[in-house]
C-alpha positions as CSV (number, residue, x, y, z in Angstrom):
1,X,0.0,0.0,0.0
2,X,2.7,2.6,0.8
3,X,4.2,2.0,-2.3
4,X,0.7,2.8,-4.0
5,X,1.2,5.8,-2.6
6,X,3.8,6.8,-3.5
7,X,3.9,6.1,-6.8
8,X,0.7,8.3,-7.0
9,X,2.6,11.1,-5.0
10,X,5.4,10.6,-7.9
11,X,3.1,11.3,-10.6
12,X,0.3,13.1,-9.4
13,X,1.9,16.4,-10.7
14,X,1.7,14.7,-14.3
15,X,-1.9,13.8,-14.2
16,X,-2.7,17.2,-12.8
17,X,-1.1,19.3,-15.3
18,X,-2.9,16.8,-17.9
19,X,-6.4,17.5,-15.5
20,X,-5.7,21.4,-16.4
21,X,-5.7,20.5,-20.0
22,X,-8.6,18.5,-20.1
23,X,-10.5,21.5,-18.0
24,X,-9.1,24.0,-20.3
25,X,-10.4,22.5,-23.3
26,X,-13.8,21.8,-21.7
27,X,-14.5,25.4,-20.9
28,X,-13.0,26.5,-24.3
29,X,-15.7,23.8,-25.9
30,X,-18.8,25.0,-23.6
31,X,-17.5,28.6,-24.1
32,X,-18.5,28.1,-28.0
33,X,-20.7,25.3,-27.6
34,X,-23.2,26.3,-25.7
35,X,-24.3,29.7,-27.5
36,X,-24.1,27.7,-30.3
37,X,-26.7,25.8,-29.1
38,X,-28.6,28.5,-28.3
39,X,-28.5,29.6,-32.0
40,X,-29.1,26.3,-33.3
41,X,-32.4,25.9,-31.0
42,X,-33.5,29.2,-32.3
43,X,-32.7,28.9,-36.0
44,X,-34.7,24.9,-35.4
45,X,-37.8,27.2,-34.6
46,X,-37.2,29.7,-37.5
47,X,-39.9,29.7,-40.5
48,X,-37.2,29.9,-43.1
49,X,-37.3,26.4,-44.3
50,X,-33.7,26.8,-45.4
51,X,-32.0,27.8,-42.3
52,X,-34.3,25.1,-40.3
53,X,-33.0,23.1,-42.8
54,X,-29.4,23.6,-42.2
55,X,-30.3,23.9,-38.1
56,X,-31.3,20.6,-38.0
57,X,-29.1,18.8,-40.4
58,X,-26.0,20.3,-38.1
59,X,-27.9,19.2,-35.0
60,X,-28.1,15.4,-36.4
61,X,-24.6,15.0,-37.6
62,X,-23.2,16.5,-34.0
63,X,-25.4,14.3,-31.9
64,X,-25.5,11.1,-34.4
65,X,-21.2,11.0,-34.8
66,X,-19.6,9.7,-32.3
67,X,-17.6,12.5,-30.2
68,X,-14.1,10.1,-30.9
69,X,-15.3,10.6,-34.9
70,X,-15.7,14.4,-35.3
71,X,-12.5,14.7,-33.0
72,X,-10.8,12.2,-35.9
73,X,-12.3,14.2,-39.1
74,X,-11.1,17.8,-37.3
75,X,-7.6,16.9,-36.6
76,X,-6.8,14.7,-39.6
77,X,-9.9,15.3,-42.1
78,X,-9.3,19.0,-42.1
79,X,-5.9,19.5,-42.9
80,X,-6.5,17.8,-46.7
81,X,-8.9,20.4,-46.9
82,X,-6.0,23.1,-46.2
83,X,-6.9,23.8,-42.5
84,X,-4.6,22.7,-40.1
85,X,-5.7,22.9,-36.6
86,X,-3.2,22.4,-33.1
87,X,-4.6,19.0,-30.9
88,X,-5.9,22.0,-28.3
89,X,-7.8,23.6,-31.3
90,X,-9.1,20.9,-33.0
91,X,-10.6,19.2,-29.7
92,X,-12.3,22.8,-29.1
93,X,-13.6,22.4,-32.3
94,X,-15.0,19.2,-32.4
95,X,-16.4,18.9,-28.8
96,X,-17.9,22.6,-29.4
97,X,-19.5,21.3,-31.9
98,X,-21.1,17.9,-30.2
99,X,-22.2,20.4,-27.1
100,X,-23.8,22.8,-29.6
101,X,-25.9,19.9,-30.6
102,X,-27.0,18.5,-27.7
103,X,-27.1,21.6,-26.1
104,X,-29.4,23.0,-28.6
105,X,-32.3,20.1,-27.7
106,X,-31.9,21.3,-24.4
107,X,-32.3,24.6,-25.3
108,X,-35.3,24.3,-27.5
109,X,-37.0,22.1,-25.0
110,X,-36.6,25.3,-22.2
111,X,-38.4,27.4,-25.2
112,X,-40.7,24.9,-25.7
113,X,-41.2,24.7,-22.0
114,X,-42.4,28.4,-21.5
115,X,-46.0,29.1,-21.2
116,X,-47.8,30.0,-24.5
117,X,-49.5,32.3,-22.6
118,X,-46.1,34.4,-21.8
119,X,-45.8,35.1,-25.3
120,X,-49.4,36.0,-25.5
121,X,-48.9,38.2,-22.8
122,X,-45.6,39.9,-24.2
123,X,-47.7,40.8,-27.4
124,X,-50.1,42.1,-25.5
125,X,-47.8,44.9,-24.3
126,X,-46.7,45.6,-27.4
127,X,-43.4,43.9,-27.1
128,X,-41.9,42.6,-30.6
129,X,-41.0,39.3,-31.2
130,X,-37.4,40.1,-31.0
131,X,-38.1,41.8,-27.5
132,X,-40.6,39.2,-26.4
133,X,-37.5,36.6,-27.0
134,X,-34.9,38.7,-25.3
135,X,-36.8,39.6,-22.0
136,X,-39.5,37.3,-21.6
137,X,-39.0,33.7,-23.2
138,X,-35.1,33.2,-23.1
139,X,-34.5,34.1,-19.5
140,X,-37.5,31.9,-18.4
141,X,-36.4,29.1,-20.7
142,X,-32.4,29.5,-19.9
143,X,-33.5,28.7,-16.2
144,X,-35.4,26.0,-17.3
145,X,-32.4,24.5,-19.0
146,X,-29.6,25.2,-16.7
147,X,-29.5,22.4,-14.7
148,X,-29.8,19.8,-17.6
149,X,-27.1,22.2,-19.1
150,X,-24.7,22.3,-16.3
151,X,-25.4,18.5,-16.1
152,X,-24.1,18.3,-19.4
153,X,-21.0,20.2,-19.0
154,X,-20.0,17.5,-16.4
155,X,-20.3,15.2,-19.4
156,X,-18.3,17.3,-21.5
157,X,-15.8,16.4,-19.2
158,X,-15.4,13.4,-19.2
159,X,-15.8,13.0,-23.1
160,X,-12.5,15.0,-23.0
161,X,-10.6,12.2,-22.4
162,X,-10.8,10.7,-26.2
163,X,-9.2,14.0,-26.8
164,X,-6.0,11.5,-26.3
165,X,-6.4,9.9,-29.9
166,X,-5.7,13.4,-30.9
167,X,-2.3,13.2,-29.2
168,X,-3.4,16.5,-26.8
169,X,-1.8,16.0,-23.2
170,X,-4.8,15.9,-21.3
171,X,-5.5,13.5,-18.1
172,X,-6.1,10.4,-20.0
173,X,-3.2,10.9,-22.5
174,X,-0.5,11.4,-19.2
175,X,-1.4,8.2,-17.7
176,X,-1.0,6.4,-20.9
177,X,2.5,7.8,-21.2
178,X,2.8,7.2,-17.5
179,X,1.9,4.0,-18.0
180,X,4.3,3.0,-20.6
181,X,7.1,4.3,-19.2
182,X,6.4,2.4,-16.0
183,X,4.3,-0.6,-16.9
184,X,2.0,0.6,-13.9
185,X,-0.9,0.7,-15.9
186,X,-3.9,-0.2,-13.6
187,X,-2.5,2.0,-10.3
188,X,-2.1,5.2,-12.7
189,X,-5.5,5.1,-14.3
190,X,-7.1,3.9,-11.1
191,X,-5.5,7.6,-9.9
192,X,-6.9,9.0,-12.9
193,X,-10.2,8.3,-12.5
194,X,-10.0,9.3,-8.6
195,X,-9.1,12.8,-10.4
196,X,-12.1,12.8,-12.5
197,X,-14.5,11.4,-9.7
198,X,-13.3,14.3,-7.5
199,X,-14.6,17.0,-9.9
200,X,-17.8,15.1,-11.3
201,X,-19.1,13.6,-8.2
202,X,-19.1,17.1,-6.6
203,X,-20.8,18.9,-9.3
204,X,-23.0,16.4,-9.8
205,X,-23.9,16.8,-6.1
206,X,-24.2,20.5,-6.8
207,X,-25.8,20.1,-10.1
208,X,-29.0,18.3,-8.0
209,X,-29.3,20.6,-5.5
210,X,-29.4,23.4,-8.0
211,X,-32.1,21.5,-9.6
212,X,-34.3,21.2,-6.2
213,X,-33.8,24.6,-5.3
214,X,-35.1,25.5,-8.6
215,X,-37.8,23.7,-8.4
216,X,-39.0,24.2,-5.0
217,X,-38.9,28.2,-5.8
218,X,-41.2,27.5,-9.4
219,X,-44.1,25.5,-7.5
């Protein structure tokens, strides 16, 4: 056991520096993902048929491709198309664009979620549509959608470790290398995951209470 520990103790500096990463390029995904979600849900509920159109068949391909698949067509697809991209950039990409998708059902089911009669009621003061979207159906509908949304981010996460097939030096990726310069492969990704459980299991915690609170304060 004491040799467990310090082993870990070794190479827990490693892993962390590879946990920054793999926070890093979580936020940088969410950071475009997520109003891009917002846009997509909006353009889905648009009455031009073409930009529905487009909505929609972006929406599909990011939630029906497997997360490991866009990373793959970003980092070695784009560059025959002349767009090179770093690992860190191309992971941003690709995962931006799989949280935009799902993040956009979300969204839309927050819009969906809204009272009719709020819009009815926004109209009735003589608000536009534009206005009756900015002050009266997004904010309700963002609350609506931010626990499944912060939920999601948690999820984000952890899909940041394929970002290792993409040779970007995230958490996963450092206890690979770890583990083949050591042979140690089951006590470094057992520490790992310890690294990933510390963050998730939290949030998730926090993630539920939020959702309570919420709740409690719309009965």
């Amino acid at each position: 056991m004491n040799s467990l520990f310090g082993f870990w103790s070794e190479w827990l500096p490693t892993l962390l520096n590879g946990l920054a990463i793999s926070i890093e390029v979580t936020a940088a995904s969410l950071l475009f993902g997520i109003p891009m979600g917002l846009l997509l849900a909006l353009c889905r509920q648009s009455k031009l048929t073409p930009l529905r159109l487009l909505s929609i068949a972006l929406i599909e391909l990011g939630r029906g491709a497997p997360a490991l698949i866009i990373l793959q067509f970003v980092y070695f697809g784009l560059p025959n198309a002349g767009l090179s991209l770093s690992s860190f950039g191309s992971a941003t990409v690709a995962l931006a664009w799989n949280a935009g998708a799902y993040t956009s059902e979300i969204i839309r089911a927050g819009l969906e979620a809204v009272p009719h009669g709020q819009r009815e009621a926004a109209a009735a003061i003589g608000l536009s549509r534009t206005d009756s979207l900015r002050y009266v159906i997004l904010p309700q509908s963002l609350r609506i959608s931010l626990p499944a949304l912060l939920g999601f981010s948690i999820a984000v996460l952890q899909t940041s470790s394929l970002c290792f097939s993409i040779a970007l030096p995230e958490l996963v990726s450092q206890a690979y290398i770890v583990g083949s310069n050591t042979f140690q492969y089951m006590p470094i990704l057992v520490l790992a995951a310890l690294l990933y459980a510390a963050i998730c299991l939290p949030a998730t915690v926090a993630v539920s209470a939020l959702e309570r609170h919420l709740n409690r304060h719309s009965e």
